[in-house]
N, C-alpha and C positions, 0 to 999 in steps of 0.2 A: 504493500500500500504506500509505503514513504519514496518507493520507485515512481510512482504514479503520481504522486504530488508532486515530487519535485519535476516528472517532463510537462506536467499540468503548470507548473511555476515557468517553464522555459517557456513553453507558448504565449503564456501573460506575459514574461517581461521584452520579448521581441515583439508585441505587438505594442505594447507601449512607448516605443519608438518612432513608431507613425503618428500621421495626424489623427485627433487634432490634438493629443497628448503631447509628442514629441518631447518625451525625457530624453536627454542628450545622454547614447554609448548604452544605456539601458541594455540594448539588445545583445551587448557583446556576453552578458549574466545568461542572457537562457541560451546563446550558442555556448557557453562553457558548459551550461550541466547536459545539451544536448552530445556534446563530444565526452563526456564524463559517460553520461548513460550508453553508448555505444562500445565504448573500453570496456564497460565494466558488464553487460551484458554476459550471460552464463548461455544465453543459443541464440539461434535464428529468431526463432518466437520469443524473447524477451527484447529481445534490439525492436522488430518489428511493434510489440506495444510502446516500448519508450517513446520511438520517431513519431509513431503514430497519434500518440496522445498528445502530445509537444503541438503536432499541427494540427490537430483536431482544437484545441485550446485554442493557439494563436487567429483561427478561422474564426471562432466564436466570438472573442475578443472584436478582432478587427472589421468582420463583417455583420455585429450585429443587428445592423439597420437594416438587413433582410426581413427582420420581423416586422418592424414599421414599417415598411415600403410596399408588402402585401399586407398585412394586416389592417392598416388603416386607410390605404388607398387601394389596395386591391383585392377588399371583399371578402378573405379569407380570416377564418375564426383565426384565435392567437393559438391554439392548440394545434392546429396544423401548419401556420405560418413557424414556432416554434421548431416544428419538427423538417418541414424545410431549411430550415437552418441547420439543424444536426447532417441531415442527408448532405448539404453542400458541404460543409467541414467534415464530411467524411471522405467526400468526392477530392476536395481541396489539397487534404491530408496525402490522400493517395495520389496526386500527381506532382507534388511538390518535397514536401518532408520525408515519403517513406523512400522513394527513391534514393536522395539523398543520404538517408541515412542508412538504408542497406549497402547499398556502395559500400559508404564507410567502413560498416559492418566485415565487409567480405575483403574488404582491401587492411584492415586492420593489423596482421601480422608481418604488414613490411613498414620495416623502419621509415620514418617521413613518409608515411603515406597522407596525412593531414595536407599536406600541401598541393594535394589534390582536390581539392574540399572546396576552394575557393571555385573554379573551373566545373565541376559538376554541379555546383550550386547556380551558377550562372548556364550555363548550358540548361538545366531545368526551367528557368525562367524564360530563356528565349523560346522556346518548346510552344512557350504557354502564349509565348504571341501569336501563336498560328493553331494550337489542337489545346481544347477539344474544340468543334465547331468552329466559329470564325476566330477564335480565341478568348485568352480571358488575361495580359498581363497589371491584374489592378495590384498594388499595392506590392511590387517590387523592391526589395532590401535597401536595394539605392537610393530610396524615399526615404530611409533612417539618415539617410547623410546629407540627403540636397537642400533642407532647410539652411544649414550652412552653407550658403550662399557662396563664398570663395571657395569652397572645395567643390563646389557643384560646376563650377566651369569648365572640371574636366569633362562631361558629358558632350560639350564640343565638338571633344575628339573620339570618345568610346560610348555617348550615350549612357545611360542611366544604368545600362549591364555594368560598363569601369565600373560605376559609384557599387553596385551589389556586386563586384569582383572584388575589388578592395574590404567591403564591409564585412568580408566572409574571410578576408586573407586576416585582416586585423584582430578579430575573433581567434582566429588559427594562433597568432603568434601570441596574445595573450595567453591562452591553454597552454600550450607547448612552454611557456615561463613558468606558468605554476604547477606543471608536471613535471617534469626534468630536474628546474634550477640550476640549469649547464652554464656557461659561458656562452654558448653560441644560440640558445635561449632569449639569453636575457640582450644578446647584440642584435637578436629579432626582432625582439623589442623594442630596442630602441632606433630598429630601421625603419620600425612602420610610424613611430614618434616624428621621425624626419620628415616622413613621408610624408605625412598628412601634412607637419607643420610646412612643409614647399610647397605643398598644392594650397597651404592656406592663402600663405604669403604672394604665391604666383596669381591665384585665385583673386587676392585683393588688389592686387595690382592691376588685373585687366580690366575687373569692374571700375577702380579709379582712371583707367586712361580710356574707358570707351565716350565714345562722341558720337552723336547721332551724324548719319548719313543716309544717302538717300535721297528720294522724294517727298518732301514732307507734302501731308493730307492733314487736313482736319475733319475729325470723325463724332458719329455720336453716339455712343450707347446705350438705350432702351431696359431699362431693369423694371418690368411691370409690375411684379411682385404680385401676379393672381395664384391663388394656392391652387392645388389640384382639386381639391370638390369643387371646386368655383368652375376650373378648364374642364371639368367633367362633366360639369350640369349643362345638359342641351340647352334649357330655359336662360343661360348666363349669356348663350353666344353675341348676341348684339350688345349686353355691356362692355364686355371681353373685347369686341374690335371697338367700339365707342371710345373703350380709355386709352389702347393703343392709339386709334387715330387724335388724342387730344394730345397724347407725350409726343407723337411725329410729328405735329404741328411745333408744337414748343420745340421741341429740336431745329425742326425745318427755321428758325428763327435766327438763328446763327450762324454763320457762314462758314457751314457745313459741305465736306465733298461725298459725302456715304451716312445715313444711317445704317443702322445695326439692328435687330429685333432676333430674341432669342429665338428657339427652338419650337417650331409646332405654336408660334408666338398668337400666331391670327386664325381661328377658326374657321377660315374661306380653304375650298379647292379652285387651286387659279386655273386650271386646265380643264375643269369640271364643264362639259358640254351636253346640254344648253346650259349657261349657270343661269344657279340659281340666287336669290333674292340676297342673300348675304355676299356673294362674291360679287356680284354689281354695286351696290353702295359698298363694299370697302375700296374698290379702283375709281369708282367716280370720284369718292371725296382723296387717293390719294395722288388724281392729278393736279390738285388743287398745291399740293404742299412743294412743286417742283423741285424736290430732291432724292437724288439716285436714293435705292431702297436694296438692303439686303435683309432677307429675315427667311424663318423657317415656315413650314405649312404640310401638314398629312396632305400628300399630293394625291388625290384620288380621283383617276379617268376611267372611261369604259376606253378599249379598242374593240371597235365589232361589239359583243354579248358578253366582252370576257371585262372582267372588273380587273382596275389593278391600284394599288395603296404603296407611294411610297415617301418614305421621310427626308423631304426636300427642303433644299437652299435653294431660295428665288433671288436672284438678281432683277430688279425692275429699276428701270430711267428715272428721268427727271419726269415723264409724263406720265408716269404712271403705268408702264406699257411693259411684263415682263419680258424681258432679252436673251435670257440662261438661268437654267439651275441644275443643282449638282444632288444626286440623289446617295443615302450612304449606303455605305456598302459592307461596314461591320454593324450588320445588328446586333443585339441584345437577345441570344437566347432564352426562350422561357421572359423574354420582356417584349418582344418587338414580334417575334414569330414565336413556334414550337417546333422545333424538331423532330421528321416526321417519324422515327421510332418510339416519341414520346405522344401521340397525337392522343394517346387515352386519359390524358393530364387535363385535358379542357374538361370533361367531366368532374374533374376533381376540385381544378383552381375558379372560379367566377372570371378572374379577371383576362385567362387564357383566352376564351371565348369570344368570335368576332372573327374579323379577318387581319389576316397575319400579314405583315407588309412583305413588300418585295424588295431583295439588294439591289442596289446598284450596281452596273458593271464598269462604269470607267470612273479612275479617278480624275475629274475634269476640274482646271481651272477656270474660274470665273474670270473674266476680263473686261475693264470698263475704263475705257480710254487709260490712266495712267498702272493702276489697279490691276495686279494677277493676283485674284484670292486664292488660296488653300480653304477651302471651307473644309471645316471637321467637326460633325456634327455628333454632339452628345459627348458619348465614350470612345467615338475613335480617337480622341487626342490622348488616348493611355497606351497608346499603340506606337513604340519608338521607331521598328521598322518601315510599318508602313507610311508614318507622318515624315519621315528623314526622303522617302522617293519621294510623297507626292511634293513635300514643301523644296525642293531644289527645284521646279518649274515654277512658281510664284514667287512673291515681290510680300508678301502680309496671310499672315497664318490668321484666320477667324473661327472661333468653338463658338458656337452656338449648342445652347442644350438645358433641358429642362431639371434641375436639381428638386422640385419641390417635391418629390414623391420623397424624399431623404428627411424633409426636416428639417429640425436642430442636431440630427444627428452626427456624427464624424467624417460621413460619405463626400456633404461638400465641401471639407475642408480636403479630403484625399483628393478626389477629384479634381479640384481646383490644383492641388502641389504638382500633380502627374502634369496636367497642361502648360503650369510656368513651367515646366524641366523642357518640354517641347521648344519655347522661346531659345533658352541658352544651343539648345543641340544643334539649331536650324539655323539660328544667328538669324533671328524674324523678331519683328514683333508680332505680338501674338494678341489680336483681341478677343476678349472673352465674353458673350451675354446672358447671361443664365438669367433665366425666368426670376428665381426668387434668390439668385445669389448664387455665388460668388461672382459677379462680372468686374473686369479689369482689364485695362490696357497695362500689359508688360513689354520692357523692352528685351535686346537679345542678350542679355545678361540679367535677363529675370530677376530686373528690379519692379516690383507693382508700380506704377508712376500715378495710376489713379485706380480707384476701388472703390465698389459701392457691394456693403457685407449682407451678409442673410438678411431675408426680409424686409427689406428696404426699395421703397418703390424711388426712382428717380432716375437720372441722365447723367450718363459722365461723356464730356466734351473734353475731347481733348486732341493731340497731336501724335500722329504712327510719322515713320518715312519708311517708304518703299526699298526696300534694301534687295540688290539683287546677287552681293555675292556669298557664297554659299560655305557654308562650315564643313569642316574637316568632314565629321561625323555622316552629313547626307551627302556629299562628294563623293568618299569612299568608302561607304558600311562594309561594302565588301570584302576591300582589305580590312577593313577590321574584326571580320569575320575570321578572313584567313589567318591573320596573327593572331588571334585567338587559340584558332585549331592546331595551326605549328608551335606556339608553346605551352598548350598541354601536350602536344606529342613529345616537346623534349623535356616540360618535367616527370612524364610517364615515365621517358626512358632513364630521366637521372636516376628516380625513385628505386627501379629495376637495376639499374646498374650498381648502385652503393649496395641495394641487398645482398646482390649477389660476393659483394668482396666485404660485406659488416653481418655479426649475428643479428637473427631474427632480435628484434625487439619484441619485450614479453608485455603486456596490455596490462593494467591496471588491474 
């Protein structure tokens, strides 16, 4: 039982390293007793509940505004919403934590194998940017470091993997100081002290010598702050585009080149033929306001008899007259659609029920005379791989996305952290509108320059520039791929080489 507490302890305290907790190094406590309970395991099946229990915790901890987010918006009693939870942190567990820690497990009898640790931790995560389904990378280890804003500039060059590469090497060298007590221990230690402290000091450095460049725009951003049973209730829809159209107005009043409007922001289908009575009065009144319009909309057409729903960025003129939009393409499993092995869930969940949108297939920039947006709507801006291709074709990275099914919970402030990391990686500015919060114009060193926080209805006016050269990171992910995989091949092979010329090392 004191086994079980304590990986129940490890999952708590790496989860409290994230937002919107963010105790600083916290998490390097539950990777020590997770490298402790791996040593110290007596089989396969004791290793297998430690890892397991560790990420089953840390899931609970970290994600549990799964409860609130079906339970109060989406119909489903708290006894079931609850148990959704369990299922996901068990699902979670198994694609993250036990992995990693079986490895360990099974690699344990060769001397320095921990230094492998960092590298299969990372390689899990990238995984998760692509399987299961469209992916799932939320809440990345690199997210315990990037609040530290000078060490997060490395992302730059290696993306938010570096920051969870490092986060897991730094862990490593800890442990290995308080196991051993070697001299070459404790000079681990104090390489990874330097280390951080250069990326600090480099880190400060660049954010003090950055200077905007670029095309400078001035822009407006739209924070409506209607809560979700408000955008739910069919009876609300005419107030819902009524108080948008009064904040566009106010906007429209300042000498503005782009508004912004979050996610699924206006209750009209603009493509909707013949439209009907709502998408006519919102384009009549917004030729009135003559300025260009970006904002989201559940795009829903017939082609022929066939229905189709999808969750779009409309780019519209100064006339009022849409021009482009960009439809997404990483849904939200079990949020956005069902997965059709799962299709007997609709009977289960209320909120499944209805029709499932459809992805996008291209990642399309938006263009409008000076303007190439990256539109990334919702959750794809937790998506490092895919936001590093599409944002090397654009000039201004834009998230639109609805947070209010979250709350007060911890989601938007994760949410929100994963998007500024997008900023530094792309060397973009990055504007952000969320429905009920977090919206912010960051620059590409993910400084907030203006913020309007949860709940807060209002406009942030302010100034992006168009930047069109391109960071290390979306240049070449590739090679940073391949440097990845050439030096775990040559720590692989140190790790095997020293074995074979040093005794087994005996485990704890």
């Amino acid at each position: 039982m004191k086994k079980i507490f304590l990986s129940a302890l490890a999952g708590l305290l790496i989860s409290l390293s994230f937002p919107n907790t963010f105790l600083p190094f916290v998490y390097l406590g539950g990777f020590f007793i997770l490298f402790m309970q791996v040593e110290r395991a007596k089989n396969y099946r004791e290793a297998f509940l430690q890892v397991f229990t560790a990420g089953f915790t840390f899931t609970v901890f970290s994600f549990y505004w799964i409860v609130f987010a079906t339970s109060y918006y989406g119909d489903v009693s708290l006894p079931v919403s609850a148990l959704m939870l369990v299922v996901f942190s068990a699902v979670f567990s198994l694609f993250q934590f036990v992995p990693f820690g079986t490895a360990l497990y099974f690699l344990r009898k060769l001397k320095y194998y921990l230094f492998l640790a960092p590298f299969l931790w990372t390689a899990l995560e990238v995984l998760r940017e692509f399987f299961p389904f469209t992916g799932f990378p939320w809440n990345l280890l690199g997210y315990t470091l990037s609040y530290i804003n000078p060490v997060a500039q490395v992302v730059s060059f290696g993306s938010v993997y570096s920051l969870s590469f490092l986060a897991v090497f730094f862990a490593v060298a800890m442990y290995l100081f308080y196991r051993d007590r070697t001299p070459a221990s404790a000079g681990l230690v104090l390489f990874s002290i330097l280390l951080f402290a250069g990326l600090f000091v480099w880190g400060k450095g660049r954010i003090g010598d950055y200077r905007d460049s670029g095309i400078p725009k001035n822009i407006a951003v739209i924070q409506g702050n209607i809560t979700e049973d408000v955008k739910l209730d069919e009876s609300s829809r005419l107030d819902v585009i009524a108080k948008y159209l009064s904040l566009i107005k106010k906007a429209s009043e300042y000498p503005v080149d782009l508004i912004i409007l979050p996610e699924s922001a206006v209750p009209v289908y603009p493509l909707l033929e013949p439209a009907d009575v709502y998408q006519l009065y919102f384009f009549d009144r917004l030729k009135e306001v003559k300025k260009p319009l970006l904002a989201g909309f559940d795009n829903l057409f017939y082609e022929g008899e066939e229905l189709y729903l999808y969750n779009s960025v409309f780019l519209i003129d100064e006339n009022g007259k849409p021009v482009d939009y960009y439809s997404k393409i990483k849904l939200v499993p079990f949020g956005e659609y069902v997965p059709s092995p799962f299709g007997f869930l609709r009977k289960l969940f209320p909120y499944l029920e209805g029709y499932d949108f459809f992805a996008g297939k291209e990642k399309k920039v938006l263009k409008y005379r000076e303007f190439k947006i990256v539109p990334l709507v919702c959750f794809e801006a937790i998506f490092p791989v895919f936001v590093g291709e599409f944002s090397r074709r654009g000039n201004l990275i834009v998230n639109i996305t609805n947070d209010a099914w979250f709350g007060r919970t911890s989601a938007p402030f994760q949410h929100f952290e994963m998007a500024r990391v997008r900023a530094i990686e792309n060397n973009r500015y990055l504007v952000r509108a969320a429905n009920t919060g977090i919206s912010a114009v960051i620059n590409p060193v993910g400084k907030p320059v203006s913020t309007l926080n949860l709940f807060e209805e209002g406009i942030i006016l302010d100034r992006v520039y168009l930047i069109e050269e391109n960071s290390f990171w979306n240049s070449h992910y590739p090679l940073v791929a391949l440097v990845f995989f050439l030096s775990f091949l040559l720590t692989l092979g140190t790790v095997l080489f020293l074995n074979l010329r040093k005794p087994v090392h005996k485990t704890v």
